[in-house]
C-alpha positions in Angstrom: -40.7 -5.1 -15.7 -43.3 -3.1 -14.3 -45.9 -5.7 -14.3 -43.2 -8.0 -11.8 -44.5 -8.3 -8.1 -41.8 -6.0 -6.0 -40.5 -9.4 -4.5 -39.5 -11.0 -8.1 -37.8 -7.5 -8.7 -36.3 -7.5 -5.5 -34.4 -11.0 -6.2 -33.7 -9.8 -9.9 -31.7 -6.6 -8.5 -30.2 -8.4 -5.9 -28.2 -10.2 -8.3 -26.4 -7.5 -10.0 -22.9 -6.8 -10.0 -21.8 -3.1 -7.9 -21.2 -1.0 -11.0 -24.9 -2.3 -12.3 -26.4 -1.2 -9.1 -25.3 1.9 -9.2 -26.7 2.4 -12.3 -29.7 0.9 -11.8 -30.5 2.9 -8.6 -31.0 6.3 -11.4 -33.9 4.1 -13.2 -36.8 5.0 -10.9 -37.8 5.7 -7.2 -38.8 2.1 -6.8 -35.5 0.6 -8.3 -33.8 3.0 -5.9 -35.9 2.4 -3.0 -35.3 -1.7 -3.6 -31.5 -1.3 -3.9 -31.3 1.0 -1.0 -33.3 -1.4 1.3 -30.2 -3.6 0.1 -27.6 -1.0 1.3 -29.1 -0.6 4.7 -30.1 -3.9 5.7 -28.5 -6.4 3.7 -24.9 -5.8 3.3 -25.5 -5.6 -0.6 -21.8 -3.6 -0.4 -20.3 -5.4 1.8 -21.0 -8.6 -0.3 -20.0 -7.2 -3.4 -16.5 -5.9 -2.4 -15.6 -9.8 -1.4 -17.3 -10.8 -4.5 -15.4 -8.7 -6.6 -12.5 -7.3 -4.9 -9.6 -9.8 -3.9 -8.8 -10.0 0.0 -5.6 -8.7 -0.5 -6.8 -5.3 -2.6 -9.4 -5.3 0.3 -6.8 -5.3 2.9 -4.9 -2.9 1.3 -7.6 -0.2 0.9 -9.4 -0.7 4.1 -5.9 -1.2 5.8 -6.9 -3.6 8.3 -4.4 -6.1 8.5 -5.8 -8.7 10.5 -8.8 -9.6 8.1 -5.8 -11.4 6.3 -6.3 -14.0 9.5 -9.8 -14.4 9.5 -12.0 -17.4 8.0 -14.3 -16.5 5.6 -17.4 -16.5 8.3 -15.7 -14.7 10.7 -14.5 -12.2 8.1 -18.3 -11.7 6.9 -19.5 -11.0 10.8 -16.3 -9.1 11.6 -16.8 -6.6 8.2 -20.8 -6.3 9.2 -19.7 -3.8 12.5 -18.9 -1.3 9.7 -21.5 1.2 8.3 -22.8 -0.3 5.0 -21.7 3.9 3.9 -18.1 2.6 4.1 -18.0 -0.6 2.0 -19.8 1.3 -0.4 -17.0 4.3 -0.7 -14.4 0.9 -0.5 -16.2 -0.7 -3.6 -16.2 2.9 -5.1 -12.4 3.5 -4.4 -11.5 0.1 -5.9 -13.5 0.8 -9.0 -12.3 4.3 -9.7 -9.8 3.2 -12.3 -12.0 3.7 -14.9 -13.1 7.2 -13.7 -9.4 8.1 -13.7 -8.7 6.8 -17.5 -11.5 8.4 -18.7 -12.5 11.9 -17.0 -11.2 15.3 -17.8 -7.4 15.6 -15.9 -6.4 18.4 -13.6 -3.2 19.6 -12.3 -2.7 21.2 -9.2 0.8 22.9 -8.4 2.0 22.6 -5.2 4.8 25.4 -4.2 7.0 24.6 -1.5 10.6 26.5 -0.4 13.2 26.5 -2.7 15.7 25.2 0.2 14.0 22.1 0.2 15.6 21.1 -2.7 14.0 18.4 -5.2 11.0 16.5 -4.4 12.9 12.7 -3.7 10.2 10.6 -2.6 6.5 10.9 -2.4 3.6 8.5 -0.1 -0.1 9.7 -0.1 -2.4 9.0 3.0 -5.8 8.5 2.0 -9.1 9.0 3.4 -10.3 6.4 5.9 -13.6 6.0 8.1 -12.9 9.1 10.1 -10.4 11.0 7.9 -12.1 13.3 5.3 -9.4 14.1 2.8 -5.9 13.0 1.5 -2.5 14.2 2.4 0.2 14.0 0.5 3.9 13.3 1.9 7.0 14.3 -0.2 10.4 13.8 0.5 13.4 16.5 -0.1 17.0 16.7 -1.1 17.9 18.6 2.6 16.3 16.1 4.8 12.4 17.5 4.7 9.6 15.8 4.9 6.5 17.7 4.4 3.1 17.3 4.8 0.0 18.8 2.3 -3.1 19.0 3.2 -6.4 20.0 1.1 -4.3 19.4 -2.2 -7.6 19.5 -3.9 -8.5 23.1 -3.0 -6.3 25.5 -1.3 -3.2 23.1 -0.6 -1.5 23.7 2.9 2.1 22.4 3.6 3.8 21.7 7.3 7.3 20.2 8.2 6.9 16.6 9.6 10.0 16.4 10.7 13.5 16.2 9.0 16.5 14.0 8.1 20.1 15.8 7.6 20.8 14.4 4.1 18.6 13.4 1.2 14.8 11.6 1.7 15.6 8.1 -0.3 12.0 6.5 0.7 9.2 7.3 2.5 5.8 4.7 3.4 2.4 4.8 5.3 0.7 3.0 7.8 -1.7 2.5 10.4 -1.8 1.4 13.8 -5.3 -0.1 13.9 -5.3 -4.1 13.0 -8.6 -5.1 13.5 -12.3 -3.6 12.4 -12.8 -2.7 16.5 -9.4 0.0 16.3 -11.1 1.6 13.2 -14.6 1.8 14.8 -12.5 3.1 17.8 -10.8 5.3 16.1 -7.3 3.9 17.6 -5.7 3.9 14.1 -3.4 6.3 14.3 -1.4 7.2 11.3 2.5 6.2 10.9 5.0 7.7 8.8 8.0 5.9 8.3 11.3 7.6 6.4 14.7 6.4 4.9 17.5 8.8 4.5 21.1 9.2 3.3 21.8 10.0 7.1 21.7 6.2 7.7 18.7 6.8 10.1 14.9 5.6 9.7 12.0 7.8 11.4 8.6 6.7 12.6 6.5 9.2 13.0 2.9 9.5 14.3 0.9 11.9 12.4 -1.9 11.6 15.0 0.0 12.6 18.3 2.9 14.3 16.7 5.1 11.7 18.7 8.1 9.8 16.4 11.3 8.1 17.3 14.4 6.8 15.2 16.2 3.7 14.5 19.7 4.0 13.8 20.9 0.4 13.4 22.6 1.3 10.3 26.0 2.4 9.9 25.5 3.3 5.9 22.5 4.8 4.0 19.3 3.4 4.0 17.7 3.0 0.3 14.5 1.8 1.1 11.7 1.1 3.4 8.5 -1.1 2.8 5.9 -1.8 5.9 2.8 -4.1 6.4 0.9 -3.2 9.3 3.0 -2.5 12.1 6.1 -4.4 11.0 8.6 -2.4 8.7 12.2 -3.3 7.0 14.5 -1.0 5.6 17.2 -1.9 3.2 20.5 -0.2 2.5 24.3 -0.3 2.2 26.6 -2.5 4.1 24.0 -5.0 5.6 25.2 -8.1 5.5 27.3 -8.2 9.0 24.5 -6.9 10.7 21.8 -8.8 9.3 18.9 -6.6 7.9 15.8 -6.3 10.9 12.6 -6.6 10.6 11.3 -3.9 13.0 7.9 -4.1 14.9 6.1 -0.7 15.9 4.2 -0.9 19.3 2.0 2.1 20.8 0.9 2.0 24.9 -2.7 2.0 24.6 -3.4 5.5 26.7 -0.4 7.9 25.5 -0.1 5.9 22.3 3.6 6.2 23.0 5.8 4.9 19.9 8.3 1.7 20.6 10.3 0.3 17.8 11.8 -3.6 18.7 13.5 -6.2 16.3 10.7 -8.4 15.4 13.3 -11.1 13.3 16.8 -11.0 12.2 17.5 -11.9 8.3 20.8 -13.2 6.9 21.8 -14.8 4.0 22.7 -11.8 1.4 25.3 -12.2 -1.5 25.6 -8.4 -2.0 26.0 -5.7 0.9 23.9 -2.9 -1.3 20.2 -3.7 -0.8 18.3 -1.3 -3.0 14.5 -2.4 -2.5 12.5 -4.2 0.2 8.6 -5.6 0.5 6.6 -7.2 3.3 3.5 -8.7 3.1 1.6 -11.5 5.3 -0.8 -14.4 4.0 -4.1 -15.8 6.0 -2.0 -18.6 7.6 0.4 -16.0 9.4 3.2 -16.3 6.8 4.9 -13.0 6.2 7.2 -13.1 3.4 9.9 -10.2 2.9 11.2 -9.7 -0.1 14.7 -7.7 -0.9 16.5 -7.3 -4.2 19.5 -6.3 -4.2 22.9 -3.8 -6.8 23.4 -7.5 -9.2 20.2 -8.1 -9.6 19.2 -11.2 -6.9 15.9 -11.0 -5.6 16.1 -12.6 -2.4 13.0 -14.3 -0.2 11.9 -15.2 3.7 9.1 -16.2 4.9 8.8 -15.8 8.2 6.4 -18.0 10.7 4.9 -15.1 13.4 4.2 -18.3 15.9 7.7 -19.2 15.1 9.8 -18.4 18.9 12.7 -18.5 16.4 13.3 -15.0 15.2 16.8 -15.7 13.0 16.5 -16.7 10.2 19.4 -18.0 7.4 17.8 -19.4 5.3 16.9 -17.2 2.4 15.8 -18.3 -0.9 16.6 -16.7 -4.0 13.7 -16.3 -5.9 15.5 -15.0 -9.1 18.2 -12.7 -10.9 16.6 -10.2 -13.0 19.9 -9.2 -14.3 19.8 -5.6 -13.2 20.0 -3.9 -10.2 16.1 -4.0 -8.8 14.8 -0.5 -7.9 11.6 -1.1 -7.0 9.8 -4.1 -5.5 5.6 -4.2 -5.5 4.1 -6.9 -3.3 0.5 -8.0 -3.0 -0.2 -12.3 -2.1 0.7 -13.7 -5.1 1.6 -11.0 -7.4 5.0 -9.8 -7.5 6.4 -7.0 -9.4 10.3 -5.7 -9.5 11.4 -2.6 -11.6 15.1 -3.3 -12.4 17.6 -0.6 -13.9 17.8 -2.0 -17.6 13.9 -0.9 -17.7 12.5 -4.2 -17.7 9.3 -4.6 -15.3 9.4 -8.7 -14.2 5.7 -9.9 -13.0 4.8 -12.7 -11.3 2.0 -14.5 -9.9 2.6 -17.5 -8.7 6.0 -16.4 -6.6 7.6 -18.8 -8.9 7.9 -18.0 -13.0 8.6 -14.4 -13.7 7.0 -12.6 -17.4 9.3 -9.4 -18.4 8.1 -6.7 -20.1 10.2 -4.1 -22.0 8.7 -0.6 -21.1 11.0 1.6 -23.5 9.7 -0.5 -26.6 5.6 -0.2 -25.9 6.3 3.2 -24.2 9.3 4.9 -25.6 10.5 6.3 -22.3 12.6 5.1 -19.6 10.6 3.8 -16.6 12.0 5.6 -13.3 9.2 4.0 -11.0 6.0 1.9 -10.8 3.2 2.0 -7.9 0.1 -0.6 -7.5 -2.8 0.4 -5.8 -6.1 -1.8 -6.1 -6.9 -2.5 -10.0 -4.4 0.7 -11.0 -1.1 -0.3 -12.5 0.9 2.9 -12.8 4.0 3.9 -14.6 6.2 7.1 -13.8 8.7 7.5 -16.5 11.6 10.3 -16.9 9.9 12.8 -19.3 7.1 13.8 -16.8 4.4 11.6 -17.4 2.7 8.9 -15.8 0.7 5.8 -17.4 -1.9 4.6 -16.1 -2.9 0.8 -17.2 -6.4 -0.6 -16.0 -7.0 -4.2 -14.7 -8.1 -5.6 -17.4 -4.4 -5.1 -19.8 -2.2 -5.9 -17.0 -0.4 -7.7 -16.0 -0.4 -9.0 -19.5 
């Protein structure tokens, strides 16, 4: 290798995959100088996430919706406005599953005050282009949400605000859609939270501002959000249709507005217990709910569509068991259901089942997605963490 012209070398390195350019950058100064030529002027990182990362893992990390929308050369150009830095920490983030199986674990307890009850529900905000560390949000039997801040060092709790009866769900968003909001930094970050109290709040962790929504007349089990459009599911829905809600923010006070984006009908049972959103790259958004008997329910939803009722649902499946938890992400599809059964599918269609109390011996309480991680939270205190390459098979 030595005895190769720097050009030859050049066009060798250039076609490694990420994880082999990371490792080649420790070989030597020249390697390292070559590869980091790459970072700075060639998008080497940038290239490599769409490589190797699927659009929709991309959009989810990055959490800038509106790359969904774009065609591939536009979504090259648009990406190129961010620092080559932050496709290399996106790459890094996406890959971190096998850092997580394999390094030394750490606990860190978090103390909070005894009248907050049981933790109920848990989100964690992480780290974007201007935003050094993660917060953690947890949910609480009287109504709290809280807020922890440097949970790797000295952890710092706050009230965000609070419900009067029990957190049932709590999820994370941001305001930003496109790569110019990031850069901007007009990407403020949205709270939303379900409660036995019938009410959902959106809260904006950047100005402090938040408002409610109290459509229901029942408790809400559930809320799921893509972008800036958010569903909740609960009891009693049927007469009232179940919303799909659409957050605005006036561009100089960044003031929070809440408005029915679509009406959905069509549900068998009045108990919905899960909900999911999520949108394709030919404006599609598809909302899925599943509901106490089992029926997982599906609408796709046309955003160019002046229509904004819609009645007709498809039933994708009954899974038998009342659905707890729904994971969405483009084609894959995953739904927890009471019986401990975990039902996967790609292709929105056919759906594989998988009994987690035989391989695991414990009962599966709750599941969570995010990027290659596939992770299991089960009733005697642990977590399992399954890699990309075992699931979903």
């Amino acid at each position: 290798m030595e005895q190769l012209p720097k050009e030859m070398l050049a066009f060798i390195l250039s076609k490694l995959d990420g994880i082999s350019l990371v490792k080649a950058q420790r070989v030597c100064k020249l390697w390292y100088d070559i590869i980091h030529s790459f970072e700075r002027h060639f998008y080497i990182w940038l290239l490599t996430c769409l490589k190797e990362i699927p659009l929709n893992n991309i959009v989810e990390l990055t959490e800038i919706w509106d790359l969904l929308l774009l065609r591939e050369v536009n979504l090259l150009s648009e990406c190129k406005r961010l620092p080559w830095t932050y496709w290399r920490d996106i790459y890094a983030e996406y890959n971190r599953c096998e850092l997580i199986r394999t390094r030394e674990h750490y606990l860190t307890e978090l103390c909070y005050y005894q009248q907050s009850g049981q933790v109920t529900s848990l989100a964690l905000r992480d780290p974007k282009l201007y935003i050094s560390d993660y917060q953690l949000l947890s949910g609480h039997e009287d109504g709290s949400v809280l807020c922890w801040n440097n949970i790797d060092d000295c952890p710092e709790c706050s009230l965000l605000h609070k419900h009067h009866r029990v957190i049932t769900d709590i999820c994370v968003t941001t305001s930003g859609k496109t790569v110019e909001d990031l850069m901007s930094g007009e990407n403020d970050s949205i709270v939303i939270t379900s409660s036995q109290d019938t009410k959902v709040i959106i809260n904006n962790m950047t100005t402090g501002q938040s408002t409610s929504v109290s459509h229901y007349s029942k408790q809400v089990n559930t809320v799921s959000c893509f972008g800036l459009l958010f569903l909740a599911g609960g009891n009693g829905n049927i007469l009232l249709g179940q919303p799909v809600w659409e957050i605005t923010l006036e561009k100089n006070y960044r003031d929070l507005h809440i408005e029915k984006a679509y009406k959905l009908y069509g549900h068998e049972s009045s108990v919905i217990t899960s909900v999911a959103v999520w949108q394709n790259r030919i404006r599609i958004t598809q909302v899925l709910a599943g509901d106490d008997i089992g029926y997982l329910y599906s609408w796709k939803l046309n955003t160019d569509n002046e229509n904004k009722s819609h009645d007709h649902q498809l039933v994708m499946a009954n899974l038998g068991s009342t659905i707890k938890q729904i994971l969405f992400r483009g084609e894959l599809i995953i739904c927890l259901t009471a019986d401990g059964i975990i039902h996967v599918s790609t292709n929105s269609k056919d759906f594989k089942t998988y009994n987690v109390y035989s391989s695991l011996q414990k009962i599966p309480e709750c599941i969570a997605v995010r990027g290659p991680l596939f992770v299991i939270g089960t009733k005697a205190v642990k977590f399992w963490l399954i890699d990309k390459a075992t699931w979903p098979n």
